[in-house]
TIROPA-849404 format. One line per field, with one value per residue (C-alpha): residue number from 1; x, y, z. Coordinates in Angstrom, 3 decimals. Layout:
BEGIN
nr: c(NUM|...)
u: c(X|...)
v: c(Y|...)
w: c(Z|...)
This chain:
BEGIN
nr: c(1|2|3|4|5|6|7|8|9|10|11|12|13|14|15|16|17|18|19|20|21|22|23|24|25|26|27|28|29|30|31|32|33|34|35|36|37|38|39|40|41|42|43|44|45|46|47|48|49|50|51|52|53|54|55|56|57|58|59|60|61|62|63|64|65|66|67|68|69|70|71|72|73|74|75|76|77|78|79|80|81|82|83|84|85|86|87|88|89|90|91|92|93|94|95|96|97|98|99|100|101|102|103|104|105|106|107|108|109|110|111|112|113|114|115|116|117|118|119|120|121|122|123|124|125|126|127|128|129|130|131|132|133|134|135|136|137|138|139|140|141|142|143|144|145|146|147|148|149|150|151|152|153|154|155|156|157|158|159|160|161|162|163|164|165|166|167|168|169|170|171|172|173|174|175|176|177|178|179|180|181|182|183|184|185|186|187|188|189|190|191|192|193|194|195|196|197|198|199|200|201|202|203|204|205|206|207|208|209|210|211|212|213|214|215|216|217|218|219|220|221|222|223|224|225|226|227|228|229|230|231|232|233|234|235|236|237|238|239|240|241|242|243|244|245|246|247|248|249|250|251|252|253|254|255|256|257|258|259|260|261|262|263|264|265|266|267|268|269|270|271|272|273|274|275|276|277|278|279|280|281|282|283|284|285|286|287|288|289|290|291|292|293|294|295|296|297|298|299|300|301|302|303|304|305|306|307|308|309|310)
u: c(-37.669|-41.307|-41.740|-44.466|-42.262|-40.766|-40.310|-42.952|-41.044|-38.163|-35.126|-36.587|-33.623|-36.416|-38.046|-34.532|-33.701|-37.148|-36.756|-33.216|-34.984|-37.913|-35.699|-33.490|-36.467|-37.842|-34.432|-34.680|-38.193|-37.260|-34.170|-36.652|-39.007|-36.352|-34.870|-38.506|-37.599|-34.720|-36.483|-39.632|-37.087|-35.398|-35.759|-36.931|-40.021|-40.769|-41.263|-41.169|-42.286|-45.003|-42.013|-40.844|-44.000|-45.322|-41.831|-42.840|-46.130|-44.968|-42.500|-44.860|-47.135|-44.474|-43.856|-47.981|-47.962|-44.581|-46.132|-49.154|-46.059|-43.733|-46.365|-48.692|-44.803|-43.323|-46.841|-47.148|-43.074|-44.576|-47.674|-46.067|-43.195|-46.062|-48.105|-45.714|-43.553|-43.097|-46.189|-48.044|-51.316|-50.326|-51.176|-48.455|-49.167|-46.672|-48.869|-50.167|-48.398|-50.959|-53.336|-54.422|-55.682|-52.285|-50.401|-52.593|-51.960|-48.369|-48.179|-51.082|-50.725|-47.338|-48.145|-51.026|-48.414|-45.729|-48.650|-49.763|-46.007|-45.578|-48.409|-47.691|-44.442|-45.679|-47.371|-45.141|-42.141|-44.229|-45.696|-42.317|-40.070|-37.461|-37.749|-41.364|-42.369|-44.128|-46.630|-46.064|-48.354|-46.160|-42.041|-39.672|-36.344|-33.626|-30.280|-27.198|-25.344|-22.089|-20.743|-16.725|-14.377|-15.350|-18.199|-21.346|-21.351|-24.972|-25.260|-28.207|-27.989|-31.031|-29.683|-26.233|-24.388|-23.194|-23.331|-20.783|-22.132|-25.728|-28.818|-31.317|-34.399|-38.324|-40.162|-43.585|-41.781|-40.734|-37.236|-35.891|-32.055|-29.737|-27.375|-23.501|-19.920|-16.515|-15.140|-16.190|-19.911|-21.664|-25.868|-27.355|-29.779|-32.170|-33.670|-36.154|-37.450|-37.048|-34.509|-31.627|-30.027|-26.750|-24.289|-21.972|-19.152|-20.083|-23.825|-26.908|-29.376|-32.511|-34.385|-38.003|-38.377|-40.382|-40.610|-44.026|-42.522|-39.602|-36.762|-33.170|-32.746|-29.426|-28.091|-25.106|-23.554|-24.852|-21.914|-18.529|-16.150|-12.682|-10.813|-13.695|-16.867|-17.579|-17.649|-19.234|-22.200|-24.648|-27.174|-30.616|-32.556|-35.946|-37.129|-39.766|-40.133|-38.608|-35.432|-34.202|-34.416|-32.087|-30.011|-29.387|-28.556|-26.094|-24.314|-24.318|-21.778|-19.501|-16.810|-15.501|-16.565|-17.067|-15.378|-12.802|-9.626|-11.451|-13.668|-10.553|-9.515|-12.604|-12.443|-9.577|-10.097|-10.636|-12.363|-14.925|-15.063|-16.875|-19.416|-18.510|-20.536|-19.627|-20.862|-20.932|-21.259|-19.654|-22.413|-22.252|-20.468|-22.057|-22.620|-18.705|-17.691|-20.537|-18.758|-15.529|-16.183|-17.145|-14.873|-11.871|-10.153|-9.746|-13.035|-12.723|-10.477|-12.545|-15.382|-12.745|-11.223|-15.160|-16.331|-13.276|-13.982|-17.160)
v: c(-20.567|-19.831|-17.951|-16.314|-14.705|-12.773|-8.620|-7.087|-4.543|-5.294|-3.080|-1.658|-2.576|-3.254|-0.040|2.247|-0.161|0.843|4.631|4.442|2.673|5.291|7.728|6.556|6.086|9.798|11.037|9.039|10.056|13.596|13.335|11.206|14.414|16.767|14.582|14.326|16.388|14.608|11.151|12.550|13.593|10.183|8.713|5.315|7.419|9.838|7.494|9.202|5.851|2.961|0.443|2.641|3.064|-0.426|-1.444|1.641|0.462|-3.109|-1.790|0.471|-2.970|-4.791|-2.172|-2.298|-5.876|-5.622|-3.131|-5.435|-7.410|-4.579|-1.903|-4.006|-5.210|-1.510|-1.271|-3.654|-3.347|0.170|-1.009|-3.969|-1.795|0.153|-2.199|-4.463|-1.976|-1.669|-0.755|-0.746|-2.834|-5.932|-9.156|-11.131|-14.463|-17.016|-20.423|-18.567|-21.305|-21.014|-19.320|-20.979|-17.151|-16.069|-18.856|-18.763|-15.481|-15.971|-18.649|-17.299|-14.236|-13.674|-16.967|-15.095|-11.893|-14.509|-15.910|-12.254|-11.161|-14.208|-13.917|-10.167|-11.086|-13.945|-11.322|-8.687|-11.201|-11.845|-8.197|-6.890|-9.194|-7.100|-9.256|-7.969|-5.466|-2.436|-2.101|-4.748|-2.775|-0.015|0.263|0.630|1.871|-0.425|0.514|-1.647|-1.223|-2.190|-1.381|-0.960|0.242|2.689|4.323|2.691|2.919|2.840|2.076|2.773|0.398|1.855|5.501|4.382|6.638|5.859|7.840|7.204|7.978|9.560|7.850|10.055|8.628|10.267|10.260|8.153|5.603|2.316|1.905|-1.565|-2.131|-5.063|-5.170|-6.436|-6.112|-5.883|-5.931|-7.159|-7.786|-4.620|-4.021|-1.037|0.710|4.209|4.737|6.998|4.723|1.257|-1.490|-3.026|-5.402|-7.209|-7.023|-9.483|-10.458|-12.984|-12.844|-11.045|-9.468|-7.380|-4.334|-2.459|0.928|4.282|7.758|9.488|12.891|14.894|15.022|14.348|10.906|10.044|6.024|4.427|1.304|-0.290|-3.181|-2.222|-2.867|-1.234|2.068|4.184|2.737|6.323|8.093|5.186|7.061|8.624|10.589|9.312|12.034|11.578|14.040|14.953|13.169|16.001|16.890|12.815|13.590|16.384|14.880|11.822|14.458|15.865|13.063|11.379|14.701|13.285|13.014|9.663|6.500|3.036|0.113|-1.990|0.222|2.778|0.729|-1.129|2.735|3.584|0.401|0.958|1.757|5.968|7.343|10.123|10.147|12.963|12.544|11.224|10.534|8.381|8.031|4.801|2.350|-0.484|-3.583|-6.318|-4.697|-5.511|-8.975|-9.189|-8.103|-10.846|-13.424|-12.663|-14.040|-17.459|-17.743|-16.472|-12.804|-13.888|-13.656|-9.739|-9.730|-12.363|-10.196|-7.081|-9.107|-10.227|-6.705|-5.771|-8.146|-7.139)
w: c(133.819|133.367|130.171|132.045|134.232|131.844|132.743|130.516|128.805|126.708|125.977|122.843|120.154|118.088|118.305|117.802|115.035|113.195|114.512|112.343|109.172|109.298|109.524|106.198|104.713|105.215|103.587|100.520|100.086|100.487|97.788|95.732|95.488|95.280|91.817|90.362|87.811|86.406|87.328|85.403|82.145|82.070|78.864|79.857|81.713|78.963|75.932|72.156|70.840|71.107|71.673|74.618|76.041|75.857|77.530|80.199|81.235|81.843|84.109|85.840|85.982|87.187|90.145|90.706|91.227|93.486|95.888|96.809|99.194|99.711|100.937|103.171|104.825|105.337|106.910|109.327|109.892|111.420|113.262|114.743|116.544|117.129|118.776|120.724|122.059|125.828|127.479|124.559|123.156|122.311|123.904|124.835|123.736|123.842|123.108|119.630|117.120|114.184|111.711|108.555|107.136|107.783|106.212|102.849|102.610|102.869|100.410|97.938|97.256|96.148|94.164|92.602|92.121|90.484|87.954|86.814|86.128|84.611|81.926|81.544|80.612|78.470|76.498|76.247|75.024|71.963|71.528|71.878|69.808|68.843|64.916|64.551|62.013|63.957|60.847|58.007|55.864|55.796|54.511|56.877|56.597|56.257|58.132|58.789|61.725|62.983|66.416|66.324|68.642|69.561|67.304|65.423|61.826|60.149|56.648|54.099|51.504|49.574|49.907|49.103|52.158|55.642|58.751|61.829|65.088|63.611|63.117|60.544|59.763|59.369|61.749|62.194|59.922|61.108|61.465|60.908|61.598|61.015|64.209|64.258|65.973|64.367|67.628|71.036|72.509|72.226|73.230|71.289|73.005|72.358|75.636|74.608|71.414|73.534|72.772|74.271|72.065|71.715|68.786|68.052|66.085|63.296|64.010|62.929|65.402|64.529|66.102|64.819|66.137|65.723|66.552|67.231|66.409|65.267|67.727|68.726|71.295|72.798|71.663|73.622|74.132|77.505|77.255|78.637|75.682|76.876|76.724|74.889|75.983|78.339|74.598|72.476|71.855|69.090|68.199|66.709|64.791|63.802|61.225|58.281|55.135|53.067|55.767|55.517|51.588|52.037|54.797|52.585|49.224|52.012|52.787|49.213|48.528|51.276|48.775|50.688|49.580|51.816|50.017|52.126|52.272|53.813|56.700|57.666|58.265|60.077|61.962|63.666|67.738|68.010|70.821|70.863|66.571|65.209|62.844|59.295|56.049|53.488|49.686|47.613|49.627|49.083|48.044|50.935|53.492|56.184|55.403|54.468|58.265|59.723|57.326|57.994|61.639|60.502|57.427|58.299|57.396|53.996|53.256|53.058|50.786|48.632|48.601|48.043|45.134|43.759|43.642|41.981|38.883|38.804)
């Protein structure tokens, strides 16, 4: 059959298939703009910290670069039904084969789009590594933190106290936290100060944060981990200078102390656990539940038996 001969107007799938998608696409807009609020509110988007914000703006570059491909497409996906439909403008041209401008720009600019993520990336890996100190000319706050089922547990080793499920620290200070598990894979994560990281059972990881101001931030655990994981969740505070100083007099009067009897208590699985303090920490905690992990459960009691005869 001569392609020629062809009718001229074709049944217009096409068309009713991009009718449909336009249409979709109008709704999500419109529930888009009627969430703005909420989207605007989101943590992630509303950054009380430079760690959050840096990791914000390379997400908002990352979109930037995206939509140079995915807005010229939706564009043309319009103009061509458009265009070709029946009885419209286009040319029917069946020998057409080639066009070198068309195939560069194919091939080199999402090339050129994959280079620029790529050394935006680059930079932000190394900008961002989670080991960095934020300022090393200033003293950050040490905290220890270990993520059991189901609660976090954040030690002070300088202030001598312990916190379950709050994190109280000053604000405009760097915060510099020692990560572990007791339990299963865990990823600690402050949306609103930046940070996702893993904890893990027998290993170390580390995380540098900071809060501009004073304020309250929601924490979680972003790694299922079983019956609890829905409630597996704290509170980060970020405060003056002189409210941590009373905070930390506050919880030195606990009246509990933190040797081995009583975090093999705490450690066992509870769901939703209110916030607890703790006194008198015991020395080398922390490093006792990483240890026990690669030396066996006897090396708790070991340590237990060490700080004992001490």
């Amino acid at each position: 059959m001569n392609r020629r001969a062809m009718p001229e107007r074709p049944d217009g799938s096409a068309v009713r298939f991009f009718l449909r998608a336009g249409g979709a696409a109008a709704v999500l807009a419109a529930v888009v703009v009627l969430t703005g609020c909420s989207l605007v509110s989101a943590p992630i988007l509303d950054p009380k910290g430079p760690v959050a914000l840096a990791e914000r703006n390379l997400l908002f570059t990352a979109v930037g670069l995206m939509l140079i491909v995915i807005i010229p497409v939706f564009v043309m996906a319009g103009v061509f039904a458009w265009r070709y439909r029946a009885g419209g403008p286009g040319k029917y041209a069946p020998d057409w084969a080639y066009s070198g401008l068309i195939d560069a720009a194919i091939w080199l600019v999402p090339a050129a789009i994959v280079v620029a993520l790529g050394v935006a990336l680059w930079q932000a890996t190394h900008a961002l590594d989670p080991y960095r100190q934020l300022d090393p000319t200033r003293e950050a706050l040490e905290v220890e933190v270990i993520a059991q089922d189901w609660k976090w547990l954040f030690i002070y080793p300088e202030q001598d106290i312990a916190s379950v499920n709050e994190l109280v620290f000053p604000a405009g200070k760097p915060l510099s936290l020692r990560i572990t598990s007791d339990t299963v894979m865990n990823s600690f994560f402050i949306p609103a100060l930046g940070g996702q990281i893993f904890a893990m059972a027998g290993m170390q990881t580390r995380l540098n944060l900071l809060a501009d101001a004073q304020g309250q931030f929601m924490g979680r655990n972003t790694q299922y981990s079983g019956d609890g994981f829905a409630d597996q969740h704290f509170t980060a505070i970020a405060v003056s200078e002189a409210d941590f100083e009373r905070w930390v007099a506050e919880a030195g009067q606990a009246g509990q102390g933190l040797d081995m009897d009583a975090y093999a208590a705490l450690a066992t699985p509870s769901i939703a656990h209110p916030v607890t303090y703790y006194s008198d920490v015991e020395e080398g905690l922390f490093d006792a539940v990483i240890a026990k992990y690669i030396q066996g459960e006897g090396h708790m009691a070991h340590a237990r038996s060490a700080s004992e005869g001490d």
